[in-house]
DSSP file (Angstrom, degrees, kcal/mol; ACC not computed):
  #  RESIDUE AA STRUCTURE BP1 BP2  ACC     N-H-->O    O-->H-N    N-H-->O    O-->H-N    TCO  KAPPA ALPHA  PHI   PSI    X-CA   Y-CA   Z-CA
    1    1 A X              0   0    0      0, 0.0     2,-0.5     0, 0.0     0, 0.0   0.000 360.0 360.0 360.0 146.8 -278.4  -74.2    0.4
    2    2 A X        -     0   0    0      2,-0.0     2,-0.5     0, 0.0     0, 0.0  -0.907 360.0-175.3-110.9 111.2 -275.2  -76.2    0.1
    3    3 A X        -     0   0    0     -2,-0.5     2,-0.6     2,-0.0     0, 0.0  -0.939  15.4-156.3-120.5 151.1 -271.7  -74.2    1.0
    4    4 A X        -     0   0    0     -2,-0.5     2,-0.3     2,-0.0    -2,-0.0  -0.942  23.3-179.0-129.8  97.2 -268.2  -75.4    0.8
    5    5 A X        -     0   0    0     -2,-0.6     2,-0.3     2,-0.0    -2,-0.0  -0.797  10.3-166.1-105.2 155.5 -266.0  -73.5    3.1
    6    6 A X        -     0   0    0     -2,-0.3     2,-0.7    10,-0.0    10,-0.1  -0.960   4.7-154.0-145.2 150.5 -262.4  -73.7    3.8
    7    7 A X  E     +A   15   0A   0      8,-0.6     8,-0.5    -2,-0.3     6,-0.1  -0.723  10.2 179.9 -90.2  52.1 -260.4  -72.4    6.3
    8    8 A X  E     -A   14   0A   0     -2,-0.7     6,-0.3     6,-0.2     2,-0.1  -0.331  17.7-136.8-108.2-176.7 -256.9  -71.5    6.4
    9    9 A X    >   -     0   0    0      4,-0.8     3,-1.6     1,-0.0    -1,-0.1  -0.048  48.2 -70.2-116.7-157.7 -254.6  -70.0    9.3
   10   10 A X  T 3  S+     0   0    0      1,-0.3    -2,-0.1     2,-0.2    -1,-0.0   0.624 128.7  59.9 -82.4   0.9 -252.0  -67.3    9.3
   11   11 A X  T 3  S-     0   0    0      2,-0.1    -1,-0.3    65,-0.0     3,-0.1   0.510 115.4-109.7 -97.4   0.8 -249.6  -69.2    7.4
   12   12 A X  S <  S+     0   0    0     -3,-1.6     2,-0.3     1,-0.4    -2,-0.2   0.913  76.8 128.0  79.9  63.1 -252.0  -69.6    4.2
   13   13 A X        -     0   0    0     -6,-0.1    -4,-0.8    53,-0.0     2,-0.7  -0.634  68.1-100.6 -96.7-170.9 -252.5  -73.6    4.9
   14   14 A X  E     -A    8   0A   0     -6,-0.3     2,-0.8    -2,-0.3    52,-0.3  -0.834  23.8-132.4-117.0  97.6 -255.5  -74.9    5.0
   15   15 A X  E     -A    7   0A   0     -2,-0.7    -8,-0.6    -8,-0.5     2,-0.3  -0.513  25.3-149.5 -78.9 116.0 -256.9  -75.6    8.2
   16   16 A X        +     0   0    0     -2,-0.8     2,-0.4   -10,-0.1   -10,-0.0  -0.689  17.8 175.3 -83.2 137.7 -258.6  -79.4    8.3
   17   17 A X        -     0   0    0     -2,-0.3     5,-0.1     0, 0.0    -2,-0.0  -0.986  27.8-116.5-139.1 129.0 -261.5  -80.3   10.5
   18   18 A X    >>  -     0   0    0     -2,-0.4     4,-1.1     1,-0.1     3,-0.7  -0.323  23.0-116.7 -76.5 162.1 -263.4  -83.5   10.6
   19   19 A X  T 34 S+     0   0    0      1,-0.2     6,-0.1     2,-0.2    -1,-0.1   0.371 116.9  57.1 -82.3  15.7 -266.8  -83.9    9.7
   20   20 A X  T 34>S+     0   0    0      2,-0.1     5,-2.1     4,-0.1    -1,-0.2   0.759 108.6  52.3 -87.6 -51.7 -268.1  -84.9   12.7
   21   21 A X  T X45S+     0   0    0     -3,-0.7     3,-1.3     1,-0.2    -2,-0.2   0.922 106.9  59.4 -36.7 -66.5 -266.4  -81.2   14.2
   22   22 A X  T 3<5S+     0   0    0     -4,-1.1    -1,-0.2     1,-0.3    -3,-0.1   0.498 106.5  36.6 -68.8 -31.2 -268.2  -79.6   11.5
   23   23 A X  T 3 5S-     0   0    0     -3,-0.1    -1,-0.3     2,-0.0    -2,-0.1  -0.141 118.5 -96.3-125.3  56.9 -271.7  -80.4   12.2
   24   24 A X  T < 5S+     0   0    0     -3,-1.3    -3,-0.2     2,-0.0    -2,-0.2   0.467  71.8 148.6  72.9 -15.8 -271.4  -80.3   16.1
   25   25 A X      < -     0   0    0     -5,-2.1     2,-0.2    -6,-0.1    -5,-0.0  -0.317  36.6-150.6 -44.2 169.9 -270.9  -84.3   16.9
   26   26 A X        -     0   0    0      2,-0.0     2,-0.5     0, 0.0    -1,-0.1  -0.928   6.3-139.9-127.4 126.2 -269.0  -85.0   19.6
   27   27 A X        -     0   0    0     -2,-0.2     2,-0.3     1,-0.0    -2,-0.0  -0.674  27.2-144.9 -99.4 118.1 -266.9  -88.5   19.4
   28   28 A X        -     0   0    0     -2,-0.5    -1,-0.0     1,-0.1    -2,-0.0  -0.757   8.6-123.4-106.2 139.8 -267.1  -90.2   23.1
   29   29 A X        -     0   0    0     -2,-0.3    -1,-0.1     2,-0.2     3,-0.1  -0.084  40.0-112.2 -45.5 145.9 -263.9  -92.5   25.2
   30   30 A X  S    S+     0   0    0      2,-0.0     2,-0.2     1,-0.0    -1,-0.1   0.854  93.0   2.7 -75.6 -22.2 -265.7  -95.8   26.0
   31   31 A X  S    S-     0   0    0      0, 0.0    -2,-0.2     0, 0.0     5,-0.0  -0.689  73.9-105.9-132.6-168.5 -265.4  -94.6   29.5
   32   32 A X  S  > S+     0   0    0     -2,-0.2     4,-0.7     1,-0.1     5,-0.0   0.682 116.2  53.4-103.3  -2.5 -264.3  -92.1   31.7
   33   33 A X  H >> S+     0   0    0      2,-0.2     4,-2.4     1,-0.2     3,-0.8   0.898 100.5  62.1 -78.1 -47.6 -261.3  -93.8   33.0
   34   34 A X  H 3> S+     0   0    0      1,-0.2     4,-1.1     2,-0.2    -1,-0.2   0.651 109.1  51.5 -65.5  -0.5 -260.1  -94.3   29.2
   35   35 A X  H 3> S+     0   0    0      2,-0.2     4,-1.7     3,-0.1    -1,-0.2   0.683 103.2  51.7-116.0 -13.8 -260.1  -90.3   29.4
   36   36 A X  H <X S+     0   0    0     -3,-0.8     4,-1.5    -4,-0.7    -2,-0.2   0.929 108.7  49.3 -81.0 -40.0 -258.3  -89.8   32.1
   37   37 A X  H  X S+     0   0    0     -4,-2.4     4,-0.5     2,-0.2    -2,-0.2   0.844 109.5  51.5 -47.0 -48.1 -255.7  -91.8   30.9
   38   38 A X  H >X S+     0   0    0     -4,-1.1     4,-1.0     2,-0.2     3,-1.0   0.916 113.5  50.1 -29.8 -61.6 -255.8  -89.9   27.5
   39   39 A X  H >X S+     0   0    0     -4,-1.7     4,-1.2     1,-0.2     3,-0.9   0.818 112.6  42.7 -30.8 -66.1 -255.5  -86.8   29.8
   40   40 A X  H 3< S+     0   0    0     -4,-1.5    -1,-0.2     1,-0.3     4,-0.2   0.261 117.1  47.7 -85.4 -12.8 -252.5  -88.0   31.9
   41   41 A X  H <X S+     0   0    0     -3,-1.0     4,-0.5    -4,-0.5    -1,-0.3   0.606 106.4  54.3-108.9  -0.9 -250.7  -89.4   28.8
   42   42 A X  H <X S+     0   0    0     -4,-1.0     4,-1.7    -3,-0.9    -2,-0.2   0.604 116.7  49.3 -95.6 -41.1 -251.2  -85.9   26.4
   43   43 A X  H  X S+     0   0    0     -4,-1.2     4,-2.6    -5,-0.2     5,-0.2   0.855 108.2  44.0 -78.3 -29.4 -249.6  -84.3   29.5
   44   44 A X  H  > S+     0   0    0     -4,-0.2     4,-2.6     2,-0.1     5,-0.2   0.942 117.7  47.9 -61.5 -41.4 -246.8  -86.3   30.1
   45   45 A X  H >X S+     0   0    0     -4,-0.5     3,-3.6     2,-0.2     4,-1.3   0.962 108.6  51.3 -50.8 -92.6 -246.1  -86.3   26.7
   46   46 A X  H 3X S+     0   0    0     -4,-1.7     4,-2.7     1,-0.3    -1,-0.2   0.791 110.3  51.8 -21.4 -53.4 -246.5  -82.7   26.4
   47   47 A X  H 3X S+     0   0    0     -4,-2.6     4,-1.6    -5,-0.2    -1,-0.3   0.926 109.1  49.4 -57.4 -36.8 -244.0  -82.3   29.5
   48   48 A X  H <X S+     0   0    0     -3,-3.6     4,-4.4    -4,-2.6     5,-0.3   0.938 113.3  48.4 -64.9 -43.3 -241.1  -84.6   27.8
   49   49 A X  H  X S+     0   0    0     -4,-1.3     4,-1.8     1,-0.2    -2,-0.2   0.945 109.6  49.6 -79.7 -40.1 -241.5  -82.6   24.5
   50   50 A X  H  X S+     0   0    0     -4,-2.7     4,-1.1     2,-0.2    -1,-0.2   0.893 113.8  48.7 -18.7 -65.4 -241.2  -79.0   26.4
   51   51 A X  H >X S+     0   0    0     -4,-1.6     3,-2.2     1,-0.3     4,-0.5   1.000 110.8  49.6 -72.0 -43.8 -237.9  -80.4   28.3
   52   52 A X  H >< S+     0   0    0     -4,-4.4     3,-2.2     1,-0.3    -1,-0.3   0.969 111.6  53.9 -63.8 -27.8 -236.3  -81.7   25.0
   53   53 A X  H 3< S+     0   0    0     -4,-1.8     3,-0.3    -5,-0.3    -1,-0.3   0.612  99.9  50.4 -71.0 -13.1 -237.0  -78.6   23.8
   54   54 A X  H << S+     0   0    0     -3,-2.2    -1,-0.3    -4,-1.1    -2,-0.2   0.071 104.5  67.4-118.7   4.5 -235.5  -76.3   26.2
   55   55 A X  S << S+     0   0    0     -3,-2.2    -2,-0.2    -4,-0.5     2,-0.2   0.249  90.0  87.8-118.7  22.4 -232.3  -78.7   25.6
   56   56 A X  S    S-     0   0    0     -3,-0.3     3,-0.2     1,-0.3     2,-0.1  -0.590  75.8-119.9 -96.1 168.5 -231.8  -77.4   22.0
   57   57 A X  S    S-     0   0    0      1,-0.3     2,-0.3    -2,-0.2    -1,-0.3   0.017  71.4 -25.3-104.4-153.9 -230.2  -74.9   20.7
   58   58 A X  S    S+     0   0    0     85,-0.2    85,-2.4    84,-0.1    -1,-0.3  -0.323  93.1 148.1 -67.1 108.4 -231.6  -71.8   18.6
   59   59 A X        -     0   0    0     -2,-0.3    83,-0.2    83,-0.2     2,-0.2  -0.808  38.2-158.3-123.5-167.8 -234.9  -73.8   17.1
   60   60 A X        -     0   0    0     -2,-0.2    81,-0.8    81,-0.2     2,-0.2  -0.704  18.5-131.8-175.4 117.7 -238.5  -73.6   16.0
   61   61 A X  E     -B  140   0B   0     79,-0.2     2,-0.4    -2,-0.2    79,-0.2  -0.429  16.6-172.2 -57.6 122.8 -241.2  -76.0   15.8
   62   62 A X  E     -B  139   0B   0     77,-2.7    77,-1.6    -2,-0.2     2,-0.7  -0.958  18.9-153.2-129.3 143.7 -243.7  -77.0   13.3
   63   63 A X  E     -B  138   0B   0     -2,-0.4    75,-0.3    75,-0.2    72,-0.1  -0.760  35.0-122.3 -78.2 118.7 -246.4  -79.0   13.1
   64   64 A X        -     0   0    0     73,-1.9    72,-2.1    -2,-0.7    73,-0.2  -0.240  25.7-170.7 -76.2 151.5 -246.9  -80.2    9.6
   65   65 A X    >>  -     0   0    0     70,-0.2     3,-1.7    71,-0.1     4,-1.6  -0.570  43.4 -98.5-125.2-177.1 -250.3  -79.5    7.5
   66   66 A X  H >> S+     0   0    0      1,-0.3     3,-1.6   -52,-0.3     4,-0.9   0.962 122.4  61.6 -68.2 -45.6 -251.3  -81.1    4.0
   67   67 A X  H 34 S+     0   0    0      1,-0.3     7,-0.5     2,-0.3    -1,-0.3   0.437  99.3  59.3 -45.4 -21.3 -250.0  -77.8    2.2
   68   68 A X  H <4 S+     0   0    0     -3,-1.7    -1,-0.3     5,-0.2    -2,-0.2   0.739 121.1  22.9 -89.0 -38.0 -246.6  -78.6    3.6
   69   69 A X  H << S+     0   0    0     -4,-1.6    -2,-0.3    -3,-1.6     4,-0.2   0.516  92.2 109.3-113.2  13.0 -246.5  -81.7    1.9
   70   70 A X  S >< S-     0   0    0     -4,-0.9     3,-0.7     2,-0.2    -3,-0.0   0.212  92.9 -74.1 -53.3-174.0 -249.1  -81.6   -1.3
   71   71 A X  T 3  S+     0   0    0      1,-0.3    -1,-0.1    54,-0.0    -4,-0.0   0.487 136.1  44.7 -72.1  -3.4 -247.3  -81.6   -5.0
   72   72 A X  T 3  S+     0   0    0     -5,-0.1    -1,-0.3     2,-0.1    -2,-0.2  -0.468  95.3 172.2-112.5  42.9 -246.1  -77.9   -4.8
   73   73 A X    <   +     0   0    0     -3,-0.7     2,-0.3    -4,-0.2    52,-0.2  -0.242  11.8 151.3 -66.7 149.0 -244.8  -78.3   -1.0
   74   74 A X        -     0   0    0     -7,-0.5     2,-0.3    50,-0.1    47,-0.2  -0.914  37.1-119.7-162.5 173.3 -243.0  -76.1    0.8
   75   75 A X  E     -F  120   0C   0     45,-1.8    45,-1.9    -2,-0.3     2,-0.2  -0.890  21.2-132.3-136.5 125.2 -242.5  -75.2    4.5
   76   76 A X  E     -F  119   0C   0     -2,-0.3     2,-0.3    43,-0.3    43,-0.2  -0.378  19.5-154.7 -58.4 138.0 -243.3  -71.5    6.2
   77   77 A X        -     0   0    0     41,-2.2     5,-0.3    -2,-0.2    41,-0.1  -0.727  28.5-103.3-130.1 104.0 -240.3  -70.6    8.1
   78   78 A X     >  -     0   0    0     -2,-0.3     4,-1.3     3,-0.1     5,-0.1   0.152  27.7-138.6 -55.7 153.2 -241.4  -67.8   11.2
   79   79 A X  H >> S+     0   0    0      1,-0.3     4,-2.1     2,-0.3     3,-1.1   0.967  96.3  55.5-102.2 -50.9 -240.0  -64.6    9.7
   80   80 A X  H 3>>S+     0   0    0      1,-0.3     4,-3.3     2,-0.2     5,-0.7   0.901 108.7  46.7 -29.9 -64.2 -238.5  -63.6   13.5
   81   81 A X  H 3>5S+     0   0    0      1,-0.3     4,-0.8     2,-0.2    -1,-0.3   0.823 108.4  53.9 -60.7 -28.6 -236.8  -66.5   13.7
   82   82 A X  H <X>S+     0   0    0     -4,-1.3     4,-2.0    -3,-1.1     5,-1.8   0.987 122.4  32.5 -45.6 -65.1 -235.4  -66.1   10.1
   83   83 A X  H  <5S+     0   0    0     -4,-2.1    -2,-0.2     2,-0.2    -1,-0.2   0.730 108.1  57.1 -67.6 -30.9 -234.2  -62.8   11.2
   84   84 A X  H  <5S+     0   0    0     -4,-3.3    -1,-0.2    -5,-0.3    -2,-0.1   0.588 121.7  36.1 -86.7 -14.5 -233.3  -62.8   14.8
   85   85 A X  H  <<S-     0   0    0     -4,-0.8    -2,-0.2    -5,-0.7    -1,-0.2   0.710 113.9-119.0-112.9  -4.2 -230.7  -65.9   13.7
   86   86 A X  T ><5 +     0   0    0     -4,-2.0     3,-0.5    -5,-0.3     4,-0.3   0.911  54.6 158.3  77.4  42.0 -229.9  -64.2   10.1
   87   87 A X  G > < +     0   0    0     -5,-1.8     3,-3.4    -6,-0.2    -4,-0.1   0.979  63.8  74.8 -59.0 -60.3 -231.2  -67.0    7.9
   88   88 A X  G 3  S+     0   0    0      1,-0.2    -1,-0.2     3,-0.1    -5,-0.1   0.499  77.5  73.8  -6.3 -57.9 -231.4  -64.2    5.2
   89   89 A X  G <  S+     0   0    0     -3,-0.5     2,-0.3     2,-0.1    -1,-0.2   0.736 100.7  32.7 -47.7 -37.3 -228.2  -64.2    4.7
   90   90 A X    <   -     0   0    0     -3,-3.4    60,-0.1    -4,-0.3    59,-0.1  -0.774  66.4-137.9-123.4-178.8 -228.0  -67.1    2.9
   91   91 A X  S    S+     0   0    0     58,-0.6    16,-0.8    -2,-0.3     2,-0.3   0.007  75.5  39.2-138.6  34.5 -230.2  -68.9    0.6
   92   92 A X  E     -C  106   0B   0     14,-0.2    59,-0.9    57,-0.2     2,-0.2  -0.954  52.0-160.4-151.2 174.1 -230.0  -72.5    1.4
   93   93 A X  E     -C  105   0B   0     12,-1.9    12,-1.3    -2,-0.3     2,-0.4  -0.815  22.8-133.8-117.1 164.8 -229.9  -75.1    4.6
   94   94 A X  E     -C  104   0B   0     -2,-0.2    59,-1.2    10,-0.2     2,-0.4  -0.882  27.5-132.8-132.9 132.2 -228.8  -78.4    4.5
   95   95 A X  E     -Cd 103 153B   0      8,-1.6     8,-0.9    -2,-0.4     2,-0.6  -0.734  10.2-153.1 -54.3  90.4 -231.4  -80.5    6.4
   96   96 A X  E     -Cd 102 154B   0     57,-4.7    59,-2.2    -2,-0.4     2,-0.3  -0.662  14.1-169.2 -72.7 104.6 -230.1  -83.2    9.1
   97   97 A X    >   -     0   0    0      4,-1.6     3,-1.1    -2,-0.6     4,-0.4  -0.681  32.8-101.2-100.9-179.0 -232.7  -85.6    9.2
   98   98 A X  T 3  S+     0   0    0     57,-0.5    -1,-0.1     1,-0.3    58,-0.1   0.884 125.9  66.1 -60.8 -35.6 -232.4  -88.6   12.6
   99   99 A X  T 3  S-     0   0    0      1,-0.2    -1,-0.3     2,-0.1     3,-0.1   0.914 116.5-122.3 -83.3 -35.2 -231.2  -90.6   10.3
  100  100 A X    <   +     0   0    0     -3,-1.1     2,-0.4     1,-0.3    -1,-0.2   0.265  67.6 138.2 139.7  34.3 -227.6  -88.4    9.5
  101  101 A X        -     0   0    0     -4,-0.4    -4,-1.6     2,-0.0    -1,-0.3  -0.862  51.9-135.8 -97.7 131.2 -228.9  -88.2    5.8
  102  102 A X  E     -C   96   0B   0     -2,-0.4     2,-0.4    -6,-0.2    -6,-0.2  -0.553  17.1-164.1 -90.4 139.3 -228.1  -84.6    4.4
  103  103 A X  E     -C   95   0B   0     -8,-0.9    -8,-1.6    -2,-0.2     2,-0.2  -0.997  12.3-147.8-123.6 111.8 -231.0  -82.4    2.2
  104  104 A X  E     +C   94   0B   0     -2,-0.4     2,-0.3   -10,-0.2   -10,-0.2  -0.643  31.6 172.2 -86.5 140.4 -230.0  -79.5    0.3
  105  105 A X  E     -C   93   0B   0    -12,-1.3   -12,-1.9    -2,-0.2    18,-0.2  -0.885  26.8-120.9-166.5 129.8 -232.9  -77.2    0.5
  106  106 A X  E     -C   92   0B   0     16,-1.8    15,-1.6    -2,-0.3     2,-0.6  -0.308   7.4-140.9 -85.9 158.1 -233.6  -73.7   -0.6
  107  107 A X  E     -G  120   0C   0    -16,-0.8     2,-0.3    13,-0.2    13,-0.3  -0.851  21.5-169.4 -99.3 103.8 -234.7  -70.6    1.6
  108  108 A X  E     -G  119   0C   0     11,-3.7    11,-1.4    -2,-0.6     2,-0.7  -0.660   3.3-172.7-109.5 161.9 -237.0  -68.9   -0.7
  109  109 A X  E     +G  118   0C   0     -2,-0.3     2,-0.5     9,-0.2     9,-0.2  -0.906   9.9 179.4-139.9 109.9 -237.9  -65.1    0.9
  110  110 A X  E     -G  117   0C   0      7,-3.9     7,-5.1    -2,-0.7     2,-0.7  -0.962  16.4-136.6-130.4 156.4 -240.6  -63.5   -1.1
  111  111 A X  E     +G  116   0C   0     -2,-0.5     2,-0.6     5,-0.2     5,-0.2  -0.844  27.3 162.3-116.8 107.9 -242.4  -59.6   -0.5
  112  112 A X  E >   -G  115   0C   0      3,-1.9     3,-6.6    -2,-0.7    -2,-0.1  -0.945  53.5 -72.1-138.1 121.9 -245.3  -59.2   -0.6
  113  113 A X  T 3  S-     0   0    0     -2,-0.6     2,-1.3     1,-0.4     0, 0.0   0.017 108.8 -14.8 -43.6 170.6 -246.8  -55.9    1.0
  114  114 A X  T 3  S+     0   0    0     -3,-0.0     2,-0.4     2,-0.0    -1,-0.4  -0.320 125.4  76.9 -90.8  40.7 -246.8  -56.0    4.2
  115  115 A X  E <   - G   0 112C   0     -3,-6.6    -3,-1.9    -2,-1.3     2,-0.3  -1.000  57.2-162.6-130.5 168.2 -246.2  -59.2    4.6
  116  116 A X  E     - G   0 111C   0     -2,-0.4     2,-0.5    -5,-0.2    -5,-0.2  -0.861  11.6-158.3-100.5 123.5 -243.1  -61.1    4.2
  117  117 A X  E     - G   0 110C   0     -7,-5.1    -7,-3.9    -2,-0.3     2,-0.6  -0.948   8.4-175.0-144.8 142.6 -242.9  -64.8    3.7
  118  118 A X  E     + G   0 109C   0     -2,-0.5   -41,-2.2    -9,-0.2     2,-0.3  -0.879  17.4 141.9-112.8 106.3 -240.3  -67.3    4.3
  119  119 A X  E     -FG  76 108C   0    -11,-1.4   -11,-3.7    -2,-0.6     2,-0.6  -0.928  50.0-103.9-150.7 170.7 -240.2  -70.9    3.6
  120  120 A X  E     +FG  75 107C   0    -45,-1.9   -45,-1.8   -13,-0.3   -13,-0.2  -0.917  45.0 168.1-119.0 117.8 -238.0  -73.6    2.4
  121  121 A X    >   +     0   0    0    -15,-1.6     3,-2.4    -2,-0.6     4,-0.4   0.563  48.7  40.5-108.1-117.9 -238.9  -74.6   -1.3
  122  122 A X  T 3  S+     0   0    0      1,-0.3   -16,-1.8     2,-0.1    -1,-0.2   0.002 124.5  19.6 -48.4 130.6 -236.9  -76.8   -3.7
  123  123 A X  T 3> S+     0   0    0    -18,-0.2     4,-0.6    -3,-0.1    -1,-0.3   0.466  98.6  91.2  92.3  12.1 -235.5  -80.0   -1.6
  124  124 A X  H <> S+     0   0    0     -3,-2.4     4,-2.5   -51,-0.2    -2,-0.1   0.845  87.3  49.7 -78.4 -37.9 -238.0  -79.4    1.0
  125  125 A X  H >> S+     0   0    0     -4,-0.4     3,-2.1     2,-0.2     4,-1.1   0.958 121.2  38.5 -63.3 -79.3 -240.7  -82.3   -1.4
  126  126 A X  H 3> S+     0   0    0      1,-0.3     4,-4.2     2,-0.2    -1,-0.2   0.664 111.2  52.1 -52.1 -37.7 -237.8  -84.7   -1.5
  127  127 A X  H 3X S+     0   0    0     -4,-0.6     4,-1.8     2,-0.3    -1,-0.3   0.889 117.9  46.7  36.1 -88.4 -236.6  -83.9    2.2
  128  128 A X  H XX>S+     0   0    0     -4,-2.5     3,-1.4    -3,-2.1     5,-1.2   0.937 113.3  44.2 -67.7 -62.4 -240.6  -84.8    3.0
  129  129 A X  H 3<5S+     0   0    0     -4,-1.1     3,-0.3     1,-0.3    -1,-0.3   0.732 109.2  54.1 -89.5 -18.2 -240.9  -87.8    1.0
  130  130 A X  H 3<5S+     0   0    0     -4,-4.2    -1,-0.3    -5,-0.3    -2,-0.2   0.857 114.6  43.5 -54.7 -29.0 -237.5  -89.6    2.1
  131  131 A X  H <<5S-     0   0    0     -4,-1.8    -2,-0.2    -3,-1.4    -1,-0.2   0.359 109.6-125.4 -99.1   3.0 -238.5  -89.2    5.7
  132  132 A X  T  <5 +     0   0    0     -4,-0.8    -3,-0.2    -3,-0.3    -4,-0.1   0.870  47.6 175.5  80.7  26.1 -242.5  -90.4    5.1
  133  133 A X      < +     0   0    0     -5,-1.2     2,-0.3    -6,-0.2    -1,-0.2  -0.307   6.6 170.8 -64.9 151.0 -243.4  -87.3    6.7
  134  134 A X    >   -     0   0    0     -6,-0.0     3,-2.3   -66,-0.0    26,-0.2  -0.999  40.9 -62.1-166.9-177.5 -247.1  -86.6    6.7
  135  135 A X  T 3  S+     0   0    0     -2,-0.3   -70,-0.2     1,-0.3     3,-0.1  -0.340 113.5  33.6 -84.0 162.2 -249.3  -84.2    8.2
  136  136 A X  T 3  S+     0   0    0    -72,-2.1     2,-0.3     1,-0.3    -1,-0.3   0.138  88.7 113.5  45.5  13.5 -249.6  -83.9   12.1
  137  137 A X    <   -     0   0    0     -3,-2.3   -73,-1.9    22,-0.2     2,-0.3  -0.507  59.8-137.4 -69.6 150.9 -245.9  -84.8   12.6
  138  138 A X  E     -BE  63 158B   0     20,-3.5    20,-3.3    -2,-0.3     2,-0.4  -0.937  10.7-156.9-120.6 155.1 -243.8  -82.1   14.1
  139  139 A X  E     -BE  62 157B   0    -77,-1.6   -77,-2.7    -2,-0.3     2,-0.4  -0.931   6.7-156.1-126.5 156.6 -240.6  -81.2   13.3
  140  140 A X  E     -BE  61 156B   0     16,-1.7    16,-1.8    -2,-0.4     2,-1.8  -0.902  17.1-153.4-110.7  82.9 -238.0  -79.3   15.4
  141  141 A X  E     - E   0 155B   0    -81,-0.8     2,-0.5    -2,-0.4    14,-0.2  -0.506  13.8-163.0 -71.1 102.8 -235.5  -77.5   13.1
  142  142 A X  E     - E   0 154B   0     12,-2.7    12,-2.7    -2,-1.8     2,-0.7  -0.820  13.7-139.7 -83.3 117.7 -232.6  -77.2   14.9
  143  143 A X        +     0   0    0    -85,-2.4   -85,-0.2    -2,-0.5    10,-0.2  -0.356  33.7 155.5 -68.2 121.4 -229.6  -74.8   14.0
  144  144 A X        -     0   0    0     -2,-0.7     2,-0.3     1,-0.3    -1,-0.2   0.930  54.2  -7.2 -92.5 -58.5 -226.4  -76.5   14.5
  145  145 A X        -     0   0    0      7,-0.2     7,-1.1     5,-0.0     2,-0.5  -0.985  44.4-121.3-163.2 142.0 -223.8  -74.4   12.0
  146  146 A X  B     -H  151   0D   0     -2,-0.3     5,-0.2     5,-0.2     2,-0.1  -0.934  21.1-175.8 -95.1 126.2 -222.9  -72.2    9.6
  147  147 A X        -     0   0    0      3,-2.8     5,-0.0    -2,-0.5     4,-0.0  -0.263  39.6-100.5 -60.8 169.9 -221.3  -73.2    6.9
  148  148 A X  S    S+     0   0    0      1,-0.1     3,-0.1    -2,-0.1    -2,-0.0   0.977 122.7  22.7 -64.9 -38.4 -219.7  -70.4    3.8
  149  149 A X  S    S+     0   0    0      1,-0.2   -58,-0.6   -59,-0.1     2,-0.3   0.722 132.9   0.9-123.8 -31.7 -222.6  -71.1    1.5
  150  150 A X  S    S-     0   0    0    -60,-0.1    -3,-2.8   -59,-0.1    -1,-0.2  -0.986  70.9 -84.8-160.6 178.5 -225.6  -72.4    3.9
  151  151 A X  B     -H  146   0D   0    -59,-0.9    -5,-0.2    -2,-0.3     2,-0.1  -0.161  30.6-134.5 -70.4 162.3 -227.0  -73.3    7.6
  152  152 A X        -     0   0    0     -7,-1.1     2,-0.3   -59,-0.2    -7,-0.2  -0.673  34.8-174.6-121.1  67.8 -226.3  -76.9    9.0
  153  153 A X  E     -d   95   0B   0    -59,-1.2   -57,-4.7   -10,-0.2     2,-0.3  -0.576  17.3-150.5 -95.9 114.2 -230.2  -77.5   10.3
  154  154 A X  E     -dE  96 142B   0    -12,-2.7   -12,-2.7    -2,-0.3     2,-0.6  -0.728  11.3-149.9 -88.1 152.3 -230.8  -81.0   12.4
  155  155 A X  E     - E   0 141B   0    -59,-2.2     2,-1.1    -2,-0.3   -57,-0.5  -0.955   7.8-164.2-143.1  94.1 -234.6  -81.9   11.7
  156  156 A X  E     - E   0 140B   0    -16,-1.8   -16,-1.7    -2,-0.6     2,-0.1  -0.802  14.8-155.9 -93.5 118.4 -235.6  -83.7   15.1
  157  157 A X  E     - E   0 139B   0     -2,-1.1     2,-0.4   -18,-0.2   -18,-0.2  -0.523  14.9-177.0 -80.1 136.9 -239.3  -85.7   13.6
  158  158 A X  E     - E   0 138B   0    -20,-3.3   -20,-3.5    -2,-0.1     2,-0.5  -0.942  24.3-139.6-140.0 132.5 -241.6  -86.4   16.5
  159  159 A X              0   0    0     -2,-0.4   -22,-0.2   -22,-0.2   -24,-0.1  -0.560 360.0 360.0 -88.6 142.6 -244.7  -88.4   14.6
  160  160 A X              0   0    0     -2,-0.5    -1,-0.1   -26,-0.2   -23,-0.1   0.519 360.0 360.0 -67.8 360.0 -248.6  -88.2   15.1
């Protein structure tokens, strides 16, 4: 028998695994020194991103998946954080990307029992494809300001 599963996580993308994962390989460092190094440089890393992160202001991290950028794209946005900083309220951002170039991009809020889902739809695709984004970057959406009509959100890119 032949099966085609796929996988997706609590945010309805599609969880990717390579096909080496999938049937039990395991893909080996030419040595063990080249894996300690790995080790010692996935934790340093990890420590830098932690402190920048705790020197921002109200954010929330994501890592991006293919569903974030496919031909329908759009971006989950965690519904706390929506709520505890009062995105509701309005129904756009404008998107700071590194570079200071601005993205108008809408907050779409749909209900569907019991769950609620929040993500940033039209201008998110353009948004994606001006900054190359592709999946396994993270982004750090930062709140900056409110403006009358929408949020002022800096979009700090950190790439895979």
């Amino acid at each position: 028998m032949d099966f085609n599963v796929k996988v997706f996580d609590l945010t309805a993308c599609e969880v990717e695994y390579s096909h080496e994962i999938c049937y039990g390989k395991m893909l080996e460092a030419s040595s063990p020194l080249n894996k300690q190094e790995e080790s010692k440089a996935s934790k340093t890393a990890e420590k830098l991103f932690k402190q920048f992160c705790k020197s921002l202001g109200p954010h929330f991290c994501i890592t991006l998946k293919f569903c974030n950028l496919r031909s329908r794209p759009y971006l989950n946005i965690p519904f706390r954080f929506l709520t505890s900083h009062k995105l509701e309220r309005k129904s756009r951002v404008i998107l700071i990307d590194p570079k200071g170039r601005s993205s108008l991009v809408r907050i779409t809020i749909k209900k569907r029992r019991p769950i609620i889902q929040c993500c940033f739809s039209m201008g998110w695709h353009e948004f994606c494809l001006r900054n190359h984004l592709s999946a396994g970057d993270k982004c750090i959406f930062e709140i900056k300001s409110e403006q009358a009509d929408a949020y002022i959100v800096h979009v700090h890119i950190i790439r895979e």
